[in-house]
Biopython code that builds the backbone (N, CA, C, O; Angstrom):
import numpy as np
from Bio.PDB.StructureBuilder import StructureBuilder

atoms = [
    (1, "UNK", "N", (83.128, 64.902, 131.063)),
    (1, "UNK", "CA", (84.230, 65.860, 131.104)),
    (1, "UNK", "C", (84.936, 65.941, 129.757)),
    (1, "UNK", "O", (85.363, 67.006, 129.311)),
    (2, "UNK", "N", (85.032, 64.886, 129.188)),
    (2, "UNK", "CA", (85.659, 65.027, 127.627)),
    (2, "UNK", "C", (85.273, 65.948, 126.785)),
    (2, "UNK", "O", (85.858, 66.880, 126.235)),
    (3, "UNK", "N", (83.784, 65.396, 126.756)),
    (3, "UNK", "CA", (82.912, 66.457, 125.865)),
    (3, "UNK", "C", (83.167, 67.847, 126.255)),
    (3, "UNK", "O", (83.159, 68.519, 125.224)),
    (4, "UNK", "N", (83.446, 68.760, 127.541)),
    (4, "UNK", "CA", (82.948, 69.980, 127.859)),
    (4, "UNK", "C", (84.919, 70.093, 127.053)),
    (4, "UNK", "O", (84.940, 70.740, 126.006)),
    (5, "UNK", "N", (86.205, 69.577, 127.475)),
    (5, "UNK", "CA", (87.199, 69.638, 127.174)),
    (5, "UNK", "C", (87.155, 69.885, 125.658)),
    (5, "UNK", "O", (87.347, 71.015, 125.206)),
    (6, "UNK", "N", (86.900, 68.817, 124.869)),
    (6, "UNK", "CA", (86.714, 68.886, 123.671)),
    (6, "UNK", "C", (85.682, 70.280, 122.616)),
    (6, "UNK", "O", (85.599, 70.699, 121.461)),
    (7, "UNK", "N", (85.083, 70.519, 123.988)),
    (7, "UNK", "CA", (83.671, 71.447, 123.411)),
    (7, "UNK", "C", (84.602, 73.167, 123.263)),
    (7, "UNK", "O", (84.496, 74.054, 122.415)),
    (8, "UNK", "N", (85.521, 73.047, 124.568)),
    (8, "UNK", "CA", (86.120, 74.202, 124.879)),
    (8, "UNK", "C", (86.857, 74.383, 123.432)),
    (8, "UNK", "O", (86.355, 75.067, 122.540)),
    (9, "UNK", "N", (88.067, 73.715, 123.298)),
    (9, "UNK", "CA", (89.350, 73.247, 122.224)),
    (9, "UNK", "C", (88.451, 73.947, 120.811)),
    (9, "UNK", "O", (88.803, 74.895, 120.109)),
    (10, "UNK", "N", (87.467, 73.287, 120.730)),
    (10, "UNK", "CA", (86.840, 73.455, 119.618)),
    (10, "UNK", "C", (86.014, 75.028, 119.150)),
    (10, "UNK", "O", (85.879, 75.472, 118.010)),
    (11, "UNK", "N", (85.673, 75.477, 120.113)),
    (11, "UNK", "CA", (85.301, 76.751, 120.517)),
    (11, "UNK", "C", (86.370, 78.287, 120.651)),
    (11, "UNK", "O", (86.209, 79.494, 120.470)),
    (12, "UNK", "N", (87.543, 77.327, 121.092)),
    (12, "UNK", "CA", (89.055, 78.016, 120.541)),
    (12, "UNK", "C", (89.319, 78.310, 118.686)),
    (12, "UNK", "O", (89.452, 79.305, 117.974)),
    (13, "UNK", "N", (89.290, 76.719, 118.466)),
    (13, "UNK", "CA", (90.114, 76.798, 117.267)),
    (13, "UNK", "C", (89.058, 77.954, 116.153)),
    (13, "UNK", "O", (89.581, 78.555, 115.215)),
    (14, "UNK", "N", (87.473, 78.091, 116.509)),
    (14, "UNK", "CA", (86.539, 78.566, 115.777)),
    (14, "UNK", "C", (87.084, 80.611, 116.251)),
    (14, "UNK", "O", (86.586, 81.593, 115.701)),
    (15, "UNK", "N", (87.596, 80.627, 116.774)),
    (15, "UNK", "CA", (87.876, 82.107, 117.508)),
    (15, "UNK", "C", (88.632, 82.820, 116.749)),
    (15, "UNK", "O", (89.670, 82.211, 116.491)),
    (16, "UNK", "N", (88.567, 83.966, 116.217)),
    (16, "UNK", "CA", (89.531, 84.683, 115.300)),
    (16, "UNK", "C", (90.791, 84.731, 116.157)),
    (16, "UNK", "O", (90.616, 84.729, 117.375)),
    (17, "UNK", "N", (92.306, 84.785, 115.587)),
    (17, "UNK", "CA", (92.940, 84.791, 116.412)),
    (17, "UNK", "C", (93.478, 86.544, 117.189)),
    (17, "UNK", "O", (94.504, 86.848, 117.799)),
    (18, "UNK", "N", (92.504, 87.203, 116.884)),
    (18, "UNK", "CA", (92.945, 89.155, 117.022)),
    (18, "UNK", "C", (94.371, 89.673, 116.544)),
    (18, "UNK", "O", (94.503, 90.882, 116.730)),
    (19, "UNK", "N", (95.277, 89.152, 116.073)),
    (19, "UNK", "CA", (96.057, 89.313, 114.953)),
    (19, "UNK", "C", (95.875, 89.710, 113.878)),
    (19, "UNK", "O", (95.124, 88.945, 113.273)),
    (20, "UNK", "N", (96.320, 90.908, 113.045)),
    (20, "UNK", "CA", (95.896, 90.919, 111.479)),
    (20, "UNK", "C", (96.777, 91.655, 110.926)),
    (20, "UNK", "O", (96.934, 92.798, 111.356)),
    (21, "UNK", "N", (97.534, 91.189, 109.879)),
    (21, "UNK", "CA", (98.712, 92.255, 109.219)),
    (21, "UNK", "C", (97.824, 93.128, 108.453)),
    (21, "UNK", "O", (96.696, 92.767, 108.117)),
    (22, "UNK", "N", (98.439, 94.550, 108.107)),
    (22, "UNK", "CA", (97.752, 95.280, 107.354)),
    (22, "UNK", "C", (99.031, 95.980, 106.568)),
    (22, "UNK", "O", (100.104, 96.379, 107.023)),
    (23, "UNK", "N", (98.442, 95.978, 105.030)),
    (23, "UNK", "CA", (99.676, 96.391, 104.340)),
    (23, "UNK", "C", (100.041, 97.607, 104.788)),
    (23, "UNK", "O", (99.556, 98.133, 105.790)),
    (24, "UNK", "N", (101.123, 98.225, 103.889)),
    (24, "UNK", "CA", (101.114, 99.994, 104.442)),
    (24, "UNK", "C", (100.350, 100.664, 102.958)),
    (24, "UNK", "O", (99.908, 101.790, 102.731)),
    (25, "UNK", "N", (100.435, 99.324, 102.038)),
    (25, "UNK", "CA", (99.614, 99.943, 100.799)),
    (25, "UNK", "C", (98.938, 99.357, 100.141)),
    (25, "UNK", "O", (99.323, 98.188, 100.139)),
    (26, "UNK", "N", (97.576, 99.579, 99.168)),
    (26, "UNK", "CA", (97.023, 98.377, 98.277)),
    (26, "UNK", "C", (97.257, 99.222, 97.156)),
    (26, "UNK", "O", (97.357, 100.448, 97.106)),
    (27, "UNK", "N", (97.320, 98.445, 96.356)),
    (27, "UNK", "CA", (97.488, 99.105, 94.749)),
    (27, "UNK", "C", (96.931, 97.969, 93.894)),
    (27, "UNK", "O", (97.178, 96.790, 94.145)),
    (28, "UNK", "N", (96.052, 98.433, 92.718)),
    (28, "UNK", "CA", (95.452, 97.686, 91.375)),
    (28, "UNK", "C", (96.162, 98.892, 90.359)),
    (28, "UNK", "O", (96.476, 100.065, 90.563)),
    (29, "UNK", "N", (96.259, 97.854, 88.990)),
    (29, "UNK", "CA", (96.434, 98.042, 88.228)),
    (29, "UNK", "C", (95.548, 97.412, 86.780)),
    (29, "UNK", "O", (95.506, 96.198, 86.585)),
    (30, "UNK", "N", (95.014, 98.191, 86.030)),
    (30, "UNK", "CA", (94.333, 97.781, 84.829)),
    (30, "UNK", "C", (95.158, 97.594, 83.816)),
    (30, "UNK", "O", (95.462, 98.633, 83.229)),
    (31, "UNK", "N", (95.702, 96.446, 83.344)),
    (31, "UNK", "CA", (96.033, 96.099, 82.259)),
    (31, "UNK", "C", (96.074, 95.958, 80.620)),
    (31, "UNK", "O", (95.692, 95.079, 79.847)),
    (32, "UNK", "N", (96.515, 96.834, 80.505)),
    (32, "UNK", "CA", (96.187, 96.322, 78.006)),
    (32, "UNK", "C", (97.185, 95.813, 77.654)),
    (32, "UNK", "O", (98.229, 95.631, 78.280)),
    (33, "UNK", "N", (96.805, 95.457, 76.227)),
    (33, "UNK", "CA", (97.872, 95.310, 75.516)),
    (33, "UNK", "C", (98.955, 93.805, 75.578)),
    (33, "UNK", "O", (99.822, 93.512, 74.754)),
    (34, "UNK", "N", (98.626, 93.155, 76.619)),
    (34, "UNK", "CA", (98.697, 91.915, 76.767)),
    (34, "UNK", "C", (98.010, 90.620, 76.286)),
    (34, "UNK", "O", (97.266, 90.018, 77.059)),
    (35, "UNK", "N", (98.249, 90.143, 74.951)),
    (35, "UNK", "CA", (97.861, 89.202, 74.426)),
    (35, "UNK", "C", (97.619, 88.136, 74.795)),
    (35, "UNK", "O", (96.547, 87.763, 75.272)),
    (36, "UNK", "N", (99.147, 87.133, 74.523)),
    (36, "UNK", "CA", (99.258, 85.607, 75.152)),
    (36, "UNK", "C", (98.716, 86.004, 76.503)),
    (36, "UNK", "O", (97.502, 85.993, 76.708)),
    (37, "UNK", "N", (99.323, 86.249, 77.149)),
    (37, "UNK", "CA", (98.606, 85.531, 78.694)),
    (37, "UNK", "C", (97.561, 86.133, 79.054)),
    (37, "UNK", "O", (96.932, 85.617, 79.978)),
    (38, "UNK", "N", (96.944, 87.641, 78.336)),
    (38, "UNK", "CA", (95.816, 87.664, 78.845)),
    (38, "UNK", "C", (95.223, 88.416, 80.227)),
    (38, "UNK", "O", (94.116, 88.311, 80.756)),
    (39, "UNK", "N", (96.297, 89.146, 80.571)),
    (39, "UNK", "CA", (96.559, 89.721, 82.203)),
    (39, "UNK", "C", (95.486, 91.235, 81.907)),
    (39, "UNK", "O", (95.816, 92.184, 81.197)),
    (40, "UNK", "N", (94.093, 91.090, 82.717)),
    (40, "UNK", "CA", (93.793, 92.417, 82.767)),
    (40, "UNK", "C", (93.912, 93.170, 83.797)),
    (40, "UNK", "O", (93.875, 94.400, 83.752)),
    (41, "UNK", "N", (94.089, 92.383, 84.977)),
    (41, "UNK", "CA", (94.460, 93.412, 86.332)),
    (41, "UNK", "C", (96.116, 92.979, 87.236)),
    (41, "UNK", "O", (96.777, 91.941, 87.238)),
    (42, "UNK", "N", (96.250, 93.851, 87.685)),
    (42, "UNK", "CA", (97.002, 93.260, 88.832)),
    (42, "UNK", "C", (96.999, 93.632, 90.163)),
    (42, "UNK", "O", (96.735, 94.825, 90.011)),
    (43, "UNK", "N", (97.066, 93.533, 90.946)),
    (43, "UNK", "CA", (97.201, 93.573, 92.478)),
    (43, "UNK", "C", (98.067, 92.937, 93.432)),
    (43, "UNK", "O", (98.402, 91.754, 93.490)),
    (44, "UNK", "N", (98.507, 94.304, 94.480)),
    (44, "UNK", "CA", (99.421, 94.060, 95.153)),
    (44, "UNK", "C", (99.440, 94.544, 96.662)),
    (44, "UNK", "O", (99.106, 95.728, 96.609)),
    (45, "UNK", "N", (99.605, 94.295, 97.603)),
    (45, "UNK", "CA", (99.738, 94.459, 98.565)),
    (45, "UNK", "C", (100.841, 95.550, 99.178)),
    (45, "UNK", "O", (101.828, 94.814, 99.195)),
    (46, "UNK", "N", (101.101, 96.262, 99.465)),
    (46, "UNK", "CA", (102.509, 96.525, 99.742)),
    (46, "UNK", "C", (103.348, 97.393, 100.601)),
    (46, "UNK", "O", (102.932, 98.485, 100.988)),
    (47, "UNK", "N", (104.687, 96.870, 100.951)),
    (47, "UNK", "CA", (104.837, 97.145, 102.433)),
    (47, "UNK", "C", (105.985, 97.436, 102.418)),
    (47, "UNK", "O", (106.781, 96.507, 102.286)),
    (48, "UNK", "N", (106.390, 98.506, 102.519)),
    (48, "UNK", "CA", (107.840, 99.642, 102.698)),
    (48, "UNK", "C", (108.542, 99.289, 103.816)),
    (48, "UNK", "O", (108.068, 99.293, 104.952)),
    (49, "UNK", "N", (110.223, 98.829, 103.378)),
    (49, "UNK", "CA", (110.806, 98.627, 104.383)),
    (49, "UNK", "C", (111.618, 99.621, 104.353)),
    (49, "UNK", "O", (111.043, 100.647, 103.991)),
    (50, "UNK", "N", (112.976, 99.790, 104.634)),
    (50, "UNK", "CA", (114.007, 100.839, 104.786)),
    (50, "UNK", "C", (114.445, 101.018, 103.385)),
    (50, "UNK", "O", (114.538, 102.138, 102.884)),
    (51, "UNK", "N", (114.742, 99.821, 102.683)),
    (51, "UNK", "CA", (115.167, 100.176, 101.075)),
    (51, "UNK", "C", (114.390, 99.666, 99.987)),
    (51, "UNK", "O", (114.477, 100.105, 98.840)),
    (52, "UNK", "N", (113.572, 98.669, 100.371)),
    (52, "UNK", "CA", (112.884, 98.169, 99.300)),
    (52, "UNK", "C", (111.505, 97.882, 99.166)),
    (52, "UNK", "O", (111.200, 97.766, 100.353)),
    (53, "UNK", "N", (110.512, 97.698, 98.552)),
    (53, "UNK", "CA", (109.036, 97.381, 98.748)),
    (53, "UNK", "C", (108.849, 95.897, 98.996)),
    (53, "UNK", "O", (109.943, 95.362, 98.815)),
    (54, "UNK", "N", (108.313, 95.377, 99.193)),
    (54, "UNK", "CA", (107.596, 93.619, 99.423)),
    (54, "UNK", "C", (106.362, 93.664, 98.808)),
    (54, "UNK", "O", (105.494, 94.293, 99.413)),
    (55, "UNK", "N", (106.001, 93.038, 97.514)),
    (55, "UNK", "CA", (104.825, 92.976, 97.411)),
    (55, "UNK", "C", (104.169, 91.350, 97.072)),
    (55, "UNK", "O", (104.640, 90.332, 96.565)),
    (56, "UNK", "N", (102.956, 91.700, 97.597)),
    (56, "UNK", "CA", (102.116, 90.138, 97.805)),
    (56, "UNK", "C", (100.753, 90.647, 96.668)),
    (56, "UNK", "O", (100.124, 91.700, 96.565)),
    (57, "UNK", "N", (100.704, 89.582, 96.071)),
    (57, "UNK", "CA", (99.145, 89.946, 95.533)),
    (57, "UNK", "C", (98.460, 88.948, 94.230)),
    (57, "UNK", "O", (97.834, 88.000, 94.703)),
    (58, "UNK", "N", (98.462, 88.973, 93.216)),
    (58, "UNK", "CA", (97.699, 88.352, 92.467)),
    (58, "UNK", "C", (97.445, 89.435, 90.859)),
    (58, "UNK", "O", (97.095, 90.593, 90.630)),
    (59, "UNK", "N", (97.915, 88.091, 89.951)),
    (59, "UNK", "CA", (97.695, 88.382, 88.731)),
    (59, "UNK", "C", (95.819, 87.850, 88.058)),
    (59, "UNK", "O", (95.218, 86.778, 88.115)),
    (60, "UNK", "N", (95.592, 88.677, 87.707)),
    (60, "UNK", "CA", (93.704, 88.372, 87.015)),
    (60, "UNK", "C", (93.774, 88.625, 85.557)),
    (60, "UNK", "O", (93.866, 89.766, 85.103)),
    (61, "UNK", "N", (93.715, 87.160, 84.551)),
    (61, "UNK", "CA", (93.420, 86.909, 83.587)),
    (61, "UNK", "C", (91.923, 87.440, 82.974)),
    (61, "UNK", "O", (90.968, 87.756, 83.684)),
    (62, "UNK", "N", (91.944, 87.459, 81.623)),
    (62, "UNK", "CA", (90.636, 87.549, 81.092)),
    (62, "UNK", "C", (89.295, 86.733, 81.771)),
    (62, "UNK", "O", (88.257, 87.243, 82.193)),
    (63, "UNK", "N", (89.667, 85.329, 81.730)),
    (63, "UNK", "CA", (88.859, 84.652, 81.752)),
    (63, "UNK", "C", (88.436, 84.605, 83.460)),
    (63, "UNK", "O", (87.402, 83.984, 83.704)),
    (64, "UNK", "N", (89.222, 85.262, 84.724)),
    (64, "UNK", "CA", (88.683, 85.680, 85.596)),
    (64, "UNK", "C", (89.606, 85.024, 87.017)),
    (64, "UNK", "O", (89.691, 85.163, 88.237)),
    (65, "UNK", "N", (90.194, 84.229, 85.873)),
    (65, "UNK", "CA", (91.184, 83.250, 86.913)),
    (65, "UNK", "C", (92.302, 84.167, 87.550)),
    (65, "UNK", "O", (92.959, 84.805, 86.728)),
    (66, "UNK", "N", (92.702, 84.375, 89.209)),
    (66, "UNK", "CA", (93.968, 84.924, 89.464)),
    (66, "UNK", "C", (95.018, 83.650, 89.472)),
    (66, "UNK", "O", (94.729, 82.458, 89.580)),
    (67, "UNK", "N", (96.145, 84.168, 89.345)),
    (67, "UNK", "CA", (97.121, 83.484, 90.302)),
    (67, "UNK", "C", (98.520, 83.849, 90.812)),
    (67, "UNK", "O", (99.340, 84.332, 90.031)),
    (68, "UNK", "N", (98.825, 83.627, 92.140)),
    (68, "UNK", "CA", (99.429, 84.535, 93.181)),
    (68, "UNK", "C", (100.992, 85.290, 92.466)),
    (68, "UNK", "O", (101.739, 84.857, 91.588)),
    (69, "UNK", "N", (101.034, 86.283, 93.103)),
    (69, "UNK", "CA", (102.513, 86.846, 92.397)),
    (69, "UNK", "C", (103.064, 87.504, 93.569)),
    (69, "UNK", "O", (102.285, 87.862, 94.452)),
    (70, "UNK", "N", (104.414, 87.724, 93.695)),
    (70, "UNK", "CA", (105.197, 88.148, 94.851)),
    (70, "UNK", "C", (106.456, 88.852, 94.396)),
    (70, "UNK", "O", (107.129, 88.355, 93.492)),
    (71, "UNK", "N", (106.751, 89.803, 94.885)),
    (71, "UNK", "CA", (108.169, 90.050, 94.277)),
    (71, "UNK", "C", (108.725, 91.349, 95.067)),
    (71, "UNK", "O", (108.218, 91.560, 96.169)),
    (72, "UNK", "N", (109.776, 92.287, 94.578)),
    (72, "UNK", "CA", (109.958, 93.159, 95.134)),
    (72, "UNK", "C", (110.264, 94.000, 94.574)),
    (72, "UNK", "O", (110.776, 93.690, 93.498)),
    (73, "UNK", "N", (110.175, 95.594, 94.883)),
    (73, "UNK", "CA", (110.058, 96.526, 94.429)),
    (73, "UNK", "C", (110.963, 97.891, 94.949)),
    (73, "UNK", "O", (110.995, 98.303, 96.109)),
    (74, "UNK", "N", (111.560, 98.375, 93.984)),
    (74, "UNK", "CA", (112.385, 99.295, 94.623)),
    (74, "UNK", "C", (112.212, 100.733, 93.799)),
    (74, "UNK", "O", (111.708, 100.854, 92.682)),
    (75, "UNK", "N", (112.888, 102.044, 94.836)),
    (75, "UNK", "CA", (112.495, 103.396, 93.837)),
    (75, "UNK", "C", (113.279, 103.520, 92.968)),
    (75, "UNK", "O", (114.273, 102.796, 92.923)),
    (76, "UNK", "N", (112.991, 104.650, 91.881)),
    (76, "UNK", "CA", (113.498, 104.705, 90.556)),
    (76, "UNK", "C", (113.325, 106.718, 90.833)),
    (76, "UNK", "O", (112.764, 107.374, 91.711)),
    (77, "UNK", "N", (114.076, 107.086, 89.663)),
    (77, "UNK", "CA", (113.994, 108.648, 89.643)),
    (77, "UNK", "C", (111.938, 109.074, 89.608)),
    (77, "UNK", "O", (111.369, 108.781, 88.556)),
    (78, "UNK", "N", (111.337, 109.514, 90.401)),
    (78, "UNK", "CA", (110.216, 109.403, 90.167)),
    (78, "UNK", "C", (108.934, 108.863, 90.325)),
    (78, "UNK", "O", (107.785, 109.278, 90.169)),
    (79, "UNK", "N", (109.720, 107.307, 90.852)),
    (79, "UNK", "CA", (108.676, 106.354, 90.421)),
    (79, "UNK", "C", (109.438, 104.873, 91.066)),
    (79, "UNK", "O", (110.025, 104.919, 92.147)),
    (80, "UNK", "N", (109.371, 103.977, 90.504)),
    (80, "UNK", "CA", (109.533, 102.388, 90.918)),
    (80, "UNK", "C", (109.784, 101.462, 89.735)),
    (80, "UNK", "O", (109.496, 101.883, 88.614)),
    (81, "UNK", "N", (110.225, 100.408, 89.858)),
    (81, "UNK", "CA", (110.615, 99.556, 89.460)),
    (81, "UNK", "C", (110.282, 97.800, 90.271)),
    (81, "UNK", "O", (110.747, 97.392, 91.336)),
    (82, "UNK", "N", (109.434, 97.142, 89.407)),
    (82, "UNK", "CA", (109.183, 96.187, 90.338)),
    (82, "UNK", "C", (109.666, 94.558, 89.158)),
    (82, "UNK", "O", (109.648, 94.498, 87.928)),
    (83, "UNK", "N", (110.108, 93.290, 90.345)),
    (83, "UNK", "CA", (110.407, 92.626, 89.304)),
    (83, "UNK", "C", (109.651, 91.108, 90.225)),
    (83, "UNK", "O", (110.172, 90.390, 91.079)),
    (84, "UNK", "N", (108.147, 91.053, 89.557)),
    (84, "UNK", "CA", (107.384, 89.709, 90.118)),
    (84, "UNK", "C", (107.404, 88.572, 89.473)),
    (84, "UNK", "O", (107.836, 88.555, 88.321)),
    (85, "UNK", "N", (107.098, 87.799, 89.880)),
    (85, "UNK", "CA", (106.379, 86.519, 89.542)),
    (85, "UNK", "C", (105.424, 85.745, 90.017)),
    (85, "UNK", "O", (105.089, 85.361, 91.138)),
    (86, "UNK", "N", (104.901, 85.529, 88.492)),
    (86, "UNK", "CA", (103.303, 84.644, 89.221)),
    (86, "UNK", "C", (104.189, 83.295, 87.604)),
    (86, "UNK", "O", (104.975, 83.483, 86.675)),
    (87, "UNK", "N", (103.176, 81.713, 88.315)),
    (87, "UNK", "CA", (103.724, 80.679, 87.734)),
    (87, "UNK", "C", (105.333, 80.676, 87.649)),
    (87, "UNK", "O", (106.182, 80.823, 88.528)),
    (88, "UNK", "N", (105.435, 80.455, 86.277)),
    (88, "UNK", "CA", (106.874, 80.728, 86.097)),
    (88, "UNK", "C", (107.569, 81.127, 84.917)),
    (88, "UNK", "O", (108.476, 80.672, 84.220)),
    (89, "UNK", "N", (106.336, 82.814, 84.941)),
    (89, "UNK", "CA", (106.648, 83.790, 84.543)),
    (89, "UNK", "C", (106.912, 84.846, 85.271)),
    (89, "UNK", "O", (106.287, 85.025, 86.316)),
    (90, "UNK", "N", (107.877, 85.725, 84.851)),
    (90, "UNK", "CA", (108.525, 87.347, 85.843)),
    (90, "UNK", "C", (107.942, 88.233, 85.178)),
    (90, "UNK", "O", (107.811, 88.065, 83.965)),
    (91, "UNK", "N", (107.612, 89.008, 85.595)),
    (91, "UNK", "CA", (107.026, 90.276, 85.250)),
    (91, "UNK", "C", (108.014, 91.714, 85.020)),
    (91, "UNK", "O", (108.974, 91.161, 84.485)),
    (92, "UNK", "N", (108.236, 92.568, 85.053)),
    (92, "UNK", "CA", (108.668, 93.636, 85.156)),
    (92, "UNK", "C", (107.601, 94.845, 85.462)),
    (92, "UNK", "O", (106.761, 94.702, 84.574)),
    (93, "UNK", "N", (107.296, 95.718, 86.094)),
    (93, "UNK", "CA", (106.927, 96.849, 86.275)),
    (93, "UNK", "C", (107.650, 98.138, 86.694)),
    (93, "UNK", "O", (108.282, 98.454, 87.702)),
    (94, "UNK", "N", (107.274, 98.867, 85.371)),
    (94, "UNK", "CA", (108.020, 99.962, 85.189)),
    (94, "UNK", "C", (106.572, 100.994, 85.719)),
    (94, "UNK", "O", (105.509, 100.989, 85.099)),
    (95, "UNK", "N", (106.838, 101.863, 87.020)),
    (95, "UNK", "CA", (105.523, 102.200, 87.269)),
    (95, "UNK", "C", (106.243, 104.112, 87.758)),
    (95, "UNK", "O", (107.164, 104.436, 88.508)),
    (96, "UNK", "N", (105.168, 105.057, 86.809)),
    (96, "UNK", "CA", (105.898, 106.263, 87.204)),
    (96, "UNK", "C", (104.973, 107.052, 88.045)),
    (96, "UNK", "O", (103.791, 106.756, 88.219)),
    (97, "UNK", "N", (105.584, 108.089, 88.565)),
    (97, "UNK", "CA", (105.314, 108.811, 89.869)),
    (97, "UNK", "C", (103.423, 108.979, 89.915)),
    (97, "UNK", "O", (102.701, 109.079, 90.907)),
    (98, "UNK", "N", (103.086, 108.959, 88.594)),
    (98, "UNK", "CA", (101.506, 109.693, 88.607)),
    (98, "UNK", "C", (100.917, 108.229, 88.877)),
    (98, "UNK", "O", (99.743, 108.376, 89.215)),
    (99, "UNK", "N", (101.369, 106.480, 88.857)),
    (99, "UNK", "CA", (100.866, 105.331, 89.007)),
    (99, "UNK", "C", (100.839, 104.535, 87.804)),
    (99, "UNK", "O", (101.011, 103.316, 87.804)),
    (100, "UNK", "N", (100.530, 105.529, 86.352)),
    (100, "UNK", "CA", (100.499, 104.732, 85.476)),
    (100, "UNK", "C", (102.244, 103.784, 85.018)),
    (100, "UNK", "O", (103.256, 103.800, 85.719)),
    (101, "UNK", "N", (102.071, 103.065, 83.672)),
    (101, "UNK", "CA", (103.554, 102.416, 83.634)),
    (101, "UNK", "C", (103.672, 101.376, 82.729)),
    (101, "UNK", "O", (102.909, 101.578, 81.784)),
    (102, "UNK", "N", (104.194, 100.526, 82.633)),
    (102, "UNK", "CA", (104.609, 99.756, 81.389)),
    (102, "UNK", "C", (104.592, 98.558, 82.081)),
    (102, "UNK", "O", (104.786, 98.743, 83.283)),
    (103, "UNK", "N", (104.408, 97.211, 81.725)),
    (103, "UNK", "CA", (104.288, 95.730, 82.194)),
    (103, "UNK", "C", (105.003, 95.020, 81.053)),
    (103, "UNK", "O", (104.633, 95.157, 79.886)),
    (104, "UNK", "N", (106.143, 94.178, 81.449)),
    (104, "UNK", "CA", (106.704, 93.716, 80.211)),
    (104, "UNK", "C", (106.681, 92.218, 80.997)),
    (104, "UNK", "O", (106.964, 92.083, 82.187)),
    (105, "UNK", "N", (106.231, 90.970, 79.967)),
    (105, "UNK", "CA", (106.437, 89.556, 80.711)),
    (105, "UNK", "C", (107.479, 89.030, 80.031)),
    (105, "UNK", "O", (107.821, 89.079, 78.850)),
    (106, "UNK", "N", (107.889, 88.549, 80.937)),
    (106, "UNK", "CA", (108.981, 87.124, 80.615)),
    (106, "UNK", "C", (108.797, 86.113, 80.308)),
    (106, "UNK", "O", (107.576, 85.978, 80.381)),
    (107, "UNK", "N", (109.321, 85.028, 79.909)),
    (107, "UNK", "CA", (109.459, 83.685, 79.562)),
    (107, "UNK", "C", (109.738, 82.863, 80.664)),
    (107, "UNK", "O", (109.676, 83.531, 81.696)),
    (108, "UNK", "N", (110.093, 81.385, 80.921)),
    (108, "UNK", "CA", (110.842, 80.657, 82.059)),
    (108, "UNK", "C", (112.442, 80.695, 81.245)),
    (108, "UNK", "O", (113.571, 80.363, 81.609)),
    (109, "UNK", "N", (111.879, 81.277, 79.981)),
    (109, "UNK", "CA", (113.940, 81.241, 79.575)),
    (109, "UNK", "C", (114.711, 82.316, 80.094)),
    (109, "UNK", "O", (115.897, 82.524, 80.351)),
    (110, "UNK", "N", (112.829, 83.385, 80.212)),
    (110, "UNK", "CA", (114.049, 84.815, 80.923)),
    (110, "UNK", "C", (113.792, 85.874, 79.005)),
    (110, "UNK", "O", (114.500, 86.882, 79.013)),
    (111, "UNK", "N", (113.257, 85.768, 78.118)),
    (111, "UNK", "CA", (113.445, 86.163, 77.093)),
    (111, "UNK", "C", (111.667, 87.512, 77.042)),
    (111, "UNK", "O", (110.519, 87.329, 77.449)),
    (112, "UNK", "N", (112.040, 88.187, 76.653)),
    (112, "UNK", "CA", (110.726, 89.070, 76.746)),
    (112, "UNK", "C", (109.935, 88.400, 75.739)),
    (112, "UNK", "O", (110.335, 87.918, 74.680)),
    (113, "UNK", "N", (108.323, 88.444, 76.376)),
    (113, "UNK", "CA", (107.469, 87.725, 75.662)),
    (113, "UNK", "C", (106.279, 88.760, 75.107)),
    (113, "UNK", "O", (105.762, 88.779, 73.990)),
    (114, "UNK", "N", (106.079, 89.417, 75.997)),
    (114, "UNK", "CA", (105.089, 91.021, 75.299)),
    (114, "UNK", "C", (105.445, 92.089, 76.511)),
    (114, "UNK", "O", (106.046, 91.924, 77.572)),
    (115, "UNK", "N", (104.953, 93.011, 76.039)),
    (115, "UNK", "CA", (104.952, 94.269, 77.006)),
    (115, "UNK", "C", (103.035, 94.691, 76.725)),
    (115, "UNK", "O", (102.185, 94.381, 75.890)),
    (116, "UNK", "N", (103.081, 95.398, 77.754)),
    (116, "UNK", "CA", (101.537, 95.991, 77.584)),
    (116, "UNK", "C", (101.816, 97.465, 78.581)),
    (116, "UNK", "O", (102.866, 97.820, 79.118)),
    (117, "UNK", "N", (100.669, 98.035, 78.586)),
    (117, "UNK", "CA", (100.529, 99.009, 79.931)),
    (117, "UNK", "C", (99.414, 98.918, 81.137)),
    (117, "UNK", "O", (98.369, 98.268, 81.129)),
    (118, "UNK", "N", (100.068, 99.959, 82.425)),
    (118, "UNK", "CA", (99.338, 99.945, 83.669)),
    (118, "UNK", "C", (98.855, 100.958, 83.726)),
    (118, "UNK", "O", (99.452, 102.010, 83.496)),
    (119, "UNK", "N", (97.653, 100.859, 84.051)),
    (119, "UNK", "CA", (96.393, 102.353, 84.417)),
    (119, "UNK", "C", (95.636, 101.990, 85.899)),
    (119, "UNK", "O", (94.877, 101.072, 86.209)),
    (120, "UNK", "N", (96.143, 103.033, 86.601)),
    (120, "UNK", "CA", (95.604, 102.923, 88.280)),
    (120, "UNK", "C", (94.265, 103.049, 88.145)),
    (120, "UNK", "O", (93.539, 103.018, 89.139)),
]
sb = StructureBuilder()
sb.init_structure("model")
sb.init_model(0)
sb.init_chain("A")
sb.init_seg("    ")
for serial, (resi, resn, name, xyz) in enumerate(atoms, 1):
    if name == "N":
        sb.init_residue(resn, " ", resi, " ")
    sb.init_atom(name, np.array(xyz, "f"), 0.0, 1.0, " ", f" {name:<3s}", serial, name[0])
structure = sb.get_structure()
């Protein structure tokens, strides 16, 4: 009886749970112009609430490595304004109505470190 108990449990935990969030948006961005760190893409997840965006997603270096970024995003005349972080650097995205836009990084002091641009 253990075994069939144990066999069940186990046969559970292997079961998708039929739950699945789905953003209300995906968005990439192609990156230039970014030196030091090297950022050629970005990606974001993203999900419209009453006043502001939520975005989940991931910064992609040259060398192929992501790593996670989160932040939030609000409208602008046109367009958006987003202010992320991945490590513990902030980002800025200045992004206008047609998608393209400007990427400026920060420091951990908070001091601008380069700007580059975004191409959808």
């Amino acid at each position: 009886m253990k075994f069939a108990v144990t066999g069940i449990l186990f046969t559970l935990f292997l079961m998708p749970l039929g739950a699945s969030a789905q953003s209300d948006y995906t968005a990439k961005w192609m990156v230039s112009g970014l030196l030091i760190e090297k950022i050629v893409s970005i990606e974001y997840d993203l999900d419209f609430g009453s006043t502001h965006i939520a975005a989940h997603g991931s910064v992609t270096s040259q060398s192929g490595a992501s790593l996670p970024s989160t932040g939030t995003c609000f409208e602008t005349d046109g367009g958006a304004t987003c202010n992320m972080s991945f490590g513990s650097r902030t980002i800025i995205l200045d992004i206008a109505a047609n998608l393209s836009g400007t990427i400026k990084v920060f420091s951990p002091d908070g001091s601008l470190q380069e700007s580059g641009s975004l191409t959808p």
